[in-house]
C-alpha positions in Angstrom: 107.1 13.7 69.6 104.8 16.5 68.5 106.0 16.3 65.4 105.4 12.0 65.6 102.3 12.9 66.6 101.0 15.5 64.0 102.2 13.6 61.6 100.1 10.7 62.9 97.3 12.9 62.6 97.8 14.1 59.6 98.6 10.7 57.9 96.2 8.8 59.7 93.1 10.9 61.0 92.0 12.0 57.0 92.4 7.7 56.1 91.3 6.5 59.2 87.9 8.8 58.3 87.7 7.8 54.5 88.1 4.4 55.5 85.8 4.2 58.1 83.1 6.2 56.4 83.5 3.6 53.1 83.3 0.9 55.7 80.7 2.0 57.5 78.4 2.5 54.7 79.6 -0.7 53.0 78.7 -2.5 56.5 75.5 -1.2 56.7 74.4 -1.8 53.3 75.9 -5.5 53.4 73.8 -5.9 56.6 70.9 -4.9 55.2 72.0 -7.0 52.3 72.3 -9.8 54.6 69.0 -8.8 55.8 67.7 -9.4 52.3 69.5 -12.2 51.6 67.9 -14.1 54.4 64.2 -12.7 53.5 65.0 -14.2 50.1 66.0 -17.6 51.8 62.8 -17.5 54.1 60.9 -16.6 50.8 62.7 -19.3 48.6 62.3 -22.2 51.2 58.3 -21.2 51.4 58.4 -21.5 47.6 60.2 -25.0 47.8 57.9 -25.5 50.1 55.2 -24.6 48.7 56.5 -26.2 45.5 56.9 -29.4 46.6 53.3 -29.3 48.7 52.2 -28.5 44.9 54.1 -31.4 43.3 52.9 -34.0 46.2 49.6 -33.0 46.2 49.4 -33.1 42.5 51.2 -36.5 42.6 48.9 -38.3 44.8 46.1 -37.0 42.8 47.7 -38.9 39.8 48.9 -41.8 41.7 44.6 -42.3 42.4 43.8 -41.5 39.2 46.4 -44.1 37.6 45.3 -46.6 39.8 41.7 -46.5 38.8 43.2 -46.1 34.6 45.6 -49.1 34.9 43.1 -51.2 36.1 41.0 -51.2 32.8 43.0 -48.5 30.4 40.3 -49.5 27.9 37.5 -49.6 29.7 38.7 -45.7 31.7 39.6 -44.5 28.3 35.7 -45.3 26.9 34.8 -42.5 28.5 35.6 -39.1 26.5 36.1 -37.4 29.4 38.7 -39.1 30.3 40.0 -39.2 27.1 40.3 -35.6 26.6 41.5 -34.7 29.9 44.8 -37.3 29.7 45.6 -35.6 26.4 45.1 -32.2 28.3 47.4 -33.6 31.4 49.9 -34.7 29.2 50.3 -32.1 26.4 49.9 -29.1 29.4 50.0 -30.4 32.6 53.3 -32.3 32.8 55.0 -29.7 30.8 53.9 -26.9 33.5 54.9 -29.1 36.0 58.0 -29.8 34.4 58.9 -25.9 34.0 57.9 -26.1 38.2 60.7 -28.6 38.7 63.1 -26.3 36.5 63.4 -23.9 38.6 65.5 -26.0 41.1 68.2 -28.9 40.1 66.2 -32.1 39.1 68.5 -33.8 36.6 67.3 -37.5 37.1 63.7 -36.1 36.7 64.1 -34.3 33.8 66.2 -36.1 32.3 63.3 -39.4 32.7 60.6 -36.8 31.4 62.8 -35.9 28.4 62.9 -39.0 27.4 59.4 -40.0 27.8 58.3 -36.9 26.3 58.4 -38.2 22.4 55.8 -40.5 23.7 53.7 -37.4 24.6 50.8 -36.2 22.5 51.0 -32.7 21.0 49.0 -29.8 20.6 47.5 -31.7 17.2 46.4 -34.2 19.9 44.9 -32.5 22.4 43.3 -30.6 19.9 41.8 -33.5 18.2 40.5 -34.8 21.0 38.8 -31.7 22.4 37.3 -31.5 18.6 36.4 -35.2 18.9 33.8 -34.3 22.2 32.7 -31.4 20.4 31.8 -33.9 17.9 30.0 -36.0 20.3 28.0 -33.3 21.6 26.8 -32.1 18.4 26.0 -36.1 17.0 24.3 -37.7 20.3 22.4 -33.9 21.4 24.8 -33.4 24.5 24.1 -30.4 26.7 27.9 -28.8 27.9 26.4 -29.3 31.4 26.4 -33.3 31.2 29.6 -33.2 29.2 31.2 -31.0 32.1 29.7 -33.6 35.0 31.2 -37.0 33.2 27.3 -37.9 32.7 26.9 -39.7 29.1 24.7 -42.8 28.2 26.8 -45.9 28.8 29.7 -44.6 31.1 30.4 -46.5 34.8 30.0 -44.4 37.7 33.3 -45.5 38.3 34.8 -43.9 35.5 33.1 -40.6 35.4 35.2 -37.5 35.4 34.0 -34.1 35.6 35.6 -30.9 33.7 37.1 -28.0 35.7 36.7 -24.3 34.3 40.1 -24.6 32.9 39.2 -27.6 31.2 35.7 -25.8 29.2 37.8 -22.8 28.8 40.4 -24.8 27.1 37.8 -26.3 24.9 36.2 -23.5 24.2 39.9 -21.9 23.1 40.2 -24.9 20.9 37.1 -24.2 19.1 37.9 -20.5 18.8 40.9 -21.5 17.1 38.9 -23.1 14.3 36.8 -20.5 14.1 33.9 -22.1 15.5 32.3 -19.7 17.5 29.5 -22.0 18.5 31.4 -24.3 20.7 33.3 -21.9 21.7 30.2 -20.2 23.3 28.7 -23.4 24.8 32.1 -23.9 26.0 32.6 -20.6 27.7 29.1 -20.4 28.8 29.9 -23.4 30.8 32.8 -22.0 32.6 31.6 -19.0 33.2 28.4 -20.9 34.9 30.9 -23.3 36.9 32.7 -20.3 37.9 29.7 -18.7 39.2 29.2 -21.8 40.9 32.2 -20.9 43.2 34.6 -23.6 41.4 38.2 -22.0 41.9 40.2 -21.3 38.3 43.3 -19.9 37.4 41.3 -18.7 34.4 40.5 -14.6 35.0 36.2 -14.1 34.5 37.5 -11.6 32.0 39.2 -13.3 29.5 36.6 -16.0 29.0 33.9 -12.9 28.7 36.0 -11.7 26.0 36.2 -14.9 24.3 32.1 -15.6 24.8 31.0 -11.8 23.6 33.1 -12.1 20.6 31.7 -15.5 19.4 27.9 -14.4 19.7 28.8 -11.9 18.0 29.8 -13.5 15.6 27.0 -15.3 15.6 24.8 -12.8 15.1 23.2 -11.9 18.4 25.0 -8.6 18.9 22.7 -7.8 21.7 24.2 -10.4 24.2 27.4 -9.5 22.7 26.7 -6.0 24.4 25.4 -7.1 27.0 28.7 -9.8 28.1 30.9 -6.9 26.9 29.7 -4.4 29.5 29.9 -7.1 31.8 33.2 -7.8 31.3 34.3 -3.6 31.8 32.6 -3.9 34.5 34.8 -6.6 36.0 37.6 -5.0 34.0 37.5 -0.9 33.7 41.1 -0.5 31.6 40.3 -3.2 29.3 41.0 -0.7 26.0 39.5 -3.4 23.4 36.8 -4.4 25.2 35.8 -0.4 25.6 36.1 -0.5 21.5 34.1 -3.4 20.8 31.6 -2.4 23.0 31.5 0.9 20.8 31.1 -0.8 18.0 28.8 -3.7 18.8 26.5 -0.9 20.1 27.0 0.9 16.6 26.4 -2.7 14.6 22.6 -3.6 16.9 21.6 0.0 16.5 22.3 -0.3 12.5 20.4 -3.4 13.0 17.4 -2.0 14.8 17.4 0.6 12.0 17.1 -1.9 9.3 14.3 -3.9 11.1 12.3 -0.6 12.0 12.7 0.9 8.3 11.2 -2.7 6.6 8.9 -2.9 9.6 10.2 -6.1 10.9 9.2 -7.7 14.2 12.1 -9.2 15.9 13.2 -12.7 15.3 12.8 -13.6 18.8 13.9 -13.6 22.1 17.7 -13.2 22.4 19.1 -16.3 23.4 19.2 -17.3 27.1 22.8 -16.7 28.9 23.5 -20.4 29.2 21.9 -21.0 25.9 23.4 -20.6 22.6 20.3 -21.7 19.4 22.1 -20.8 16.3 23.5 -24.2 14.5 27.7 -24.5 14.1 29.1 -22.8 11.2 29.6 -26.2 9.3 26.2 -27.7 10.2 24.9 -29.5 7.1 21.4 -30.6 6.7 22.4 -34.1 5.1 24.4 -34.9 8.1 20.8 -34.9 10.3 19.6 -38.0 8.8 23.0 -39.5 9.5 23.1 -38.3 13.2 19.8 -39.2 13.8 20.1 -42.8 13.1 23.4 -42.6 15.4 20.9 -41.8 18.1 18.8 -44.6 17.1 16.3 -41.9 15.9 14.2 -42.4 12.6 15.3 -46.1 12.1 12.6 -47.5 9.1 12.2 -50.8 10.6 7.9 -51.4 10.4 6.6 -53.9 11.8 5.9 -55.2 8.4 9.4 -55.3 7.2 10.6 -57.1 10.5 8.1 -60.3 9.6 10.5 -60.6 6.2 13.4 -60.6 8.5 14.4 -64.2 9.5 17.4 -66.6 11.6 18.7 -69.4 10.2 21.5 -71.8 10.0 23.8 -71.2 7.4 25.9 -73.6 5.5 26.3 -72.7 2.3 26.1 -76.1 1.4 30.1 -75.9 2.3 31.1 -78.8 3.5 33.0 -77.5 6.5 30.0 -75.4 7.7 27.1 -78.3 7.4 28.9 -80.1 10.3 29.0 -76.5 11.8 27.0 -74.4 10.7 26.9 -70.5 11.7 24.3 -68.5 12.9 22.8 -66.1 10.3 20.6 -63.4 11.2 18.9 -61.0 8.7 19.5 -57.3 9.3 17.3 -55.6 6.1 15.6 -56.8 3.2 16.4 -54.7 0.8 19.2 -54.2 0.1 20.3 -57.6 2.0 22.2 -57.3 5.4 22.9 -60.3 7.4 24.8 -60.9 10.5 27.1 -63.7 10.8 27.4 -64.5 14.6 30.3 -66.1 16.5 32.9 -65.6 13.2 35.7 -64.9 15.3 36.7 -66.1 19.0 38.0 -64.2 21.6 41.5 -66.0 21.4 41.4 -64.8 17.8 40.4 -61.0 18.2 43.0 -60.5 20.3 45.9 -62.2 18.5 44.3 -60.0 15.3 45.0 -56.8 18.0 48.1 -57.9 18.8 49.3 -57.8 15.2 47.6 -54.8 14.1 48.8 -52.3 17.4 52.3 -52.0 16.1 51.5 -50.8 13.2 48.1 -48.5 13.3 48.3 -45.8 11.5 45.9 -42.4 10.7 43.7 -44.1 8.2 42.9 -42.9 4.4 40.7 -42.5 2.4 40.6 -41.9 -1.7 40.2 -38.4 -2.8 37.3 -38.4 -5.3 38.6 -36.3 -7.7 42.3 -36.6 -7.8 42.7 -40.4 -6.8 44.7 -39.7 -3.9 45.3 -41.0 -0.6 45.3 -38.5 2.5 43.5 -38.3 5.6 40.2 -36.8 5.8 38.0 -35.1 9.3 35.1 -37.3 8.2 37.3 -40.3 8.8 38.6 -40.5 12.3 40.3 -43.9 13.1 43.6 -45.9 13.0 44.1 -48.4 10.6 46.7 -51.4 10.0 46.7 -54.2 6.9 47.2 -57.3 7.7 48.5 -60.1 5.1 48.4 -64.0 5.1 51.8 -64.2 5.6 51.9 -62.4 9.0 50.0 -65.6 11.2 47.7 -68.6 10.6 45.3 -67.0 12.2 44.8 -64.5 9.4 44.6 -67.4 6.7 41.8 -69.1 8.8 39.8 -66.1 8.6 40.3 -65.6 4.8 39.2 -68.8 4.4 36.3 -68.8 6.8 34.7 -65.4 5.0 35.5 -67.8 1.6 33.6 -70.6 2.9 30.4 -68.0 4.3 30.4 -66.0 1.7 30.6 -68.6 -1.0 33.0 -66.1 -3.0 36.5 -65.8 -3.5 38.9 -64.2 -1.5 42.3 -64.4 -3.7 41.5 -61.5 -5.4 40.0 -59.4 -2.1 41.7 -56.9 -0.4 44.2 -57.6 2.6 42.2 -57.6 6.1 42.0 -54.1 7.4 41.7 -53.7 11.1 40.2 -50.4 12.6 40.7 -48.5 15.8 37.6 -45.6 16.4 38.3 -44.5 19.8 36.0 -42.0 21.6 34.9 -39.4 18.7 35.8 -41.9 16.0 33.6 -42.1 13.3 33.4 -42.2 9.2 30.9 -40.1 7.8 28.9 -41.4 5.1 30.2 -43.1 2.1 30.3 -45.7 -0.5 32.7 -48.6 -0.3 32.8 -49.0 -4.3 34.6 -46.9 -6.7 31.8 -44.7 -8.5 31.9 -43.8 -12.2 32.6 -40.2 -11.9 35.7 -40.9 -9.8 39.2 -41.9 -11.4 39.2 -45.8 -11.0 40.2 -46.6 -7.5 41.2 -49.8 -7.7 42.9 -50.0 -11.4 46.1 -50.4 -9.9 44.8 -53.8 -8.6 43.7 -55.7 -11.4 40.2 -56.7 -9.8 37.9 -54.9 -11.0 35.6 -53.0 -8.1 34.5 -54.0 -4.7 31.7 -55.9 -5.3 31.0 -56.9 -1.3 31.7 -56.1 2.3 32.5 -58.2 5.0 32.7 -56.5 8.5 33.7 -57.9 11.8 33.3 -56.6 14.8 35.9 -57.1 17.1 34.8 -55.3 20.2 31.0 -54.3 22.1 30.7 -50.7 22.5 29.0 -49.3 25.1 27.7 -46.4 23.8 27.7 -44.9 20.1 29.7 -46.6 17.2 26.2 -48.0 15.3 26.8 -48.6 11.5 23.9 -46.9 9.4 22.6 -46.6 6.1 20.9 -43.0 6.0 19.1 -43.7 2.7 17.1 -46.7 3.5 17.1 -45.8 7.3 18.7 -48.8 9.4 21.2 -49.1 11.7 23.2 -51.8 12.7 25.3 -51.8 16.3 28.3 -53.8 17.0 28.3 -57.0 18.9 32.1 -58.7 19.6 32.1 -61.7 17.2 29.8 -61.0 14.6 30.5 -59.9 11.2 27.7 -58.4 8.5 28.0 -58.8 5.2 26.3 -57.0 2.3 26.6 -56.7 -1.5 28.1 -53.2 -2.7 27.2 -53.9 -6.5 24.1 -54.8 -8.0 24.6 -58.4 -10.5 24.8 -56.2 -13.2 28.2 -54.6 -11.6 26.5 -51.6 -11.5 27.1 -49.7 -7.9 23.9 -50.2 -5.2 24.0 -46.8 -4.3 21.6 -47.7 -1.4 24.8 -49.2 0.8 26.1 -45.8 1.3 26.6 -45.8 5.1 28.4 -44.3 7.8 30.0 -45.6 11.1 28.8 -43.4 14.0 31.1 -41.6 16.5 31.9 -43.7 19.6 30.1 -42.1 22.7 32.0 -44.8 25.2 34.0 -47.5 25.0 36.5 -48.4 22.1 35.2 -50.0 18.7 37.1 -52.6 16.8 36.7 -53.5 13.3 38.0 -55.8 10.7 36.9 -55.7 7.2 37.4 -57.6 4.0 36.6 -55.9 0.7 35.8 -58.7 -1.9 35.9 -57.8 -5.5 34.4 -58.7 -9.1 37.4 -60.5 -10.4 37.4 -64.5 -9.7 33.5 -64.2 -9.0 32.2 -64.5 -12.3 30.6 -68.1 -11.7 29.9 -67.4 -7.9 27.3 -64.5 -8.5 26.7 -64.6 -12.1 25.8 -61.1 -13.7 22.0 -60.4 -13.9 19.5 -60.0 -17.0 18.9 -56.4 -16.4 20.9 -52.9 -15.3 18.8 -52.9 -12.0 19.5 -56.7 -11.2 
């Protein structure tokens, strides 16, 4: 029995003790574990939770705004604002909230998103579109501040949208990125005042600091650049490059002090206000100010004394279609001749014209003056689509109708072009013939050069979108309907180089265009050549 027992003991008592000691410890931790696990659940389901508070919130914010966009996607989309910030929410937005959604099992969701996301625009996009307000800004003298708040000339009330801090800082990014370091300043400027204004950002003060001192200094006003830098250690003590460039901003005004003091210099000025940045954009171009003047309806040349030589009339053309009805015919300029055609084109027809061209608008061209080539240029910023004969009757009544106006003929003009500039679109100035120094244009065709213009505007725009001829100072703006018509070549086939002209950037609303370039062949008896060069 003792010996039963003993060996009980011994066989037992040492396992028994190794196992309860593993056990125990193993318990204790797995208790804890459990302990753990469920502070993980309680955390995960406040994370769902909080997840999908995010995604409903965020949804019924898009569900008002959609409502208020479907209702009239042309008419929300006129403003740049909102323009801008549905590229944003589409490049960005959706894809952080679809990286949200990822982090649980949403198949059918992402699934739908995946497939709608080839419809999405891209960075290029967004881009564009952030460089297309810029260009508004600069072209129509728009302070950040009215940018920011939705307030432009033209826009409805109901359509406004303002800009969050994110939103300038993201601008101001984008204009970092192209080196422009004097949007990018107005742009951070503007967050930074928003965020002082107690707007909530996920944007840190710091980074946009670092951003803003940089590009003044850049721009040559190092003593602001110190002065946002120290701010900026201030708000950030173990930022190690910010610590350097204050070192060596400090280093590049005192060299500049220096230089002033030794050729006994005054000062240029005041350093510029914080929320104001005076030095002009790295690619500013005197020319252009003429040009962007008129856009603003600023230093238009027409005197009193030219307007009494500008008259309305009834215009037949002694065409026998048009003496039973006639069109309206309004002169625009003198010299060279403008005119405006009024009601060339109905409703019914301007939209069956849209309806053909959609599908297949396309980044337009434009020639490359020295090599010949097509390709797609920044001072040309609009979709384009040709349309032939063939495509509808519709197009063959409207050759024939700017045949019958124009008293010249249109078998030998180019195919009607229709032209999309949305918000920001615009063609800086340029001539519509082919010039003598650049390889022949239109060789290929067989028609000699494009001897007239024919532009129809298919669409009122709200605000911007003016077409102007910067060297004789005039503008004209688009009314839905109308078409003007001017000659690009002198009767002596020589180029008018007073027709050079630009069409301004759209500030609100969405302008459509169709033109018809009619050239020399097949108009030798219809505008027979002058005596003289300058004829």
């Amino acid at each position: 029995t003792l010996q039963k027992h003993l060996s009980c003991i011994v066989f037992f008592d040492p396992l028994c003790l190794n196992i309860s000691l593993f056990l125990s410890g193993q318990m204790t931790d797995l208790i804890y574990t459990e302990k753990d696990l469920l502070q993980s659940l309680k955390e995960y389901i406040k994370a769902e939770e909080t997840k999908l508070t995010t995604i409903k919130n965020w949804a019924e914010k898009l569900d008002e705004l959609t409502q208020v966009s479907t209702s009239d996607p042309e008419g929300y989309l006129g403003h740049p604002v909102n323009a801008y910030k549905l590229m944003k929410r589409l490049n960005m937005e959706w894809q952080q909230l679809e990286s949200l959604v990822l982090q649980d099992t949403s198949d059918g969701f992402i699934a739908n998103l995946s497939l709608q996301r080839q419809r999405f625009p891209t960075d290029e996009d967004e881009s564009g579109a952030a460089l297309a307000l810029m260009r508004l800004q600069d072209t129509y003298k728009l302070d950040s501040d009215s940018i920011s708040r939705g307030n432009l000339p033209g826009t409805c009330v109901k359509y406004r949208t303002s800009l969050t801090v994110d939103d300038c800082f993201e601008l101001g990014k984008t204009a970092y990125g192209e080196s422009d370091y004097y949007h990018t300043a107005l742009w951070m400027q503007q967050a930074i005042k928003q965020l002082d204004q107690g707007e909530e950002s996920t944007v840190f003060k710091g980074e946009i600091l670092d951003y803003l001192s940089y590009s003044v200094y850049k721009m040559g006003d190092y003593g602001r650049a110190v002065e946002l830098t120290k701010r900026l250690i201030a708000i950030d003590p173990t930022h190690e490059r910010a610590k350097t460039n204050l070192q060596y901003f400090e280093s590049v005004l005192l060299e500049e002090s220096q230089k002033r003091d030794k050729n006994h210099q005054e000062p240029e000025g005041e350093v510029a206000s914080e929320d104001r940045v005076s030095i002009q954009p790295a690619n500013y171009v005197f020319e252009r100010d003429a040009y962007q003047a008129l856009c603003r309806g600023e230093g238009i040349k027409m005197t009193i004394r030219r307007q009494k030589r500008l008259f309305c009339r009834y215009h037949t053309n002694q065409h026998p279609r048009l003496i039973f009805k006639p069109f309206k015919e309004e002169d625009e300029w003198d010299s060279p001749h403008i005119v405006r055609y009024y009601d060339v084109l109905s409703d019914e027809e301007i939209q069956k014209i849209k309806q053909l061209a959609k599908p297949r608008l396309a980044r337009a061209t434009v020639k490359n003056s020295v090599t010949g080539v097509l390709e797609t240029a920044s001072y040309r910023i609009s979709q384009s689509a040709w349309l032939d004969d063939a495509e509808d009757p519709v197009i063959v009544r409207i050759n024939q109708r700017i045949a019958d106006i124009t008293g010249l003929d249109v078998e030998t003009a180019e195919l009607l072009q229709v032209a999309n500039y949305g918000v920001g679109g615009q063609y800086e100035p340029h001539f519509d013939f082919s010039r003598k120094e650049e390889p022949d244009a239109f060789r290929e065709l067989g028609t000699g050069n494009r001897l007239a213009t024919f532009l129809i505007y298919m669409s009122d725009v709200q605000a911007g979108g003016a077409t102007v001829f910067p060297d004789f100072g005039a503008a004209v703006y688009p009314k839905k309907g109308t078409a003007v018509f001017w000659y690009n070549l002198l009767r002596s086939g020589e180029g008018d180089y007073r027709t050079r002209h630009a069409a301004c950037p759209v500030l609100v609303g969405s302008k459509w265009v169709a033109n018809k370039w009619i050239h020399e062949r097949g108009q030798e008896f219809k505008r027979r050549c002058g005596l003289t060069e300058v004829d």
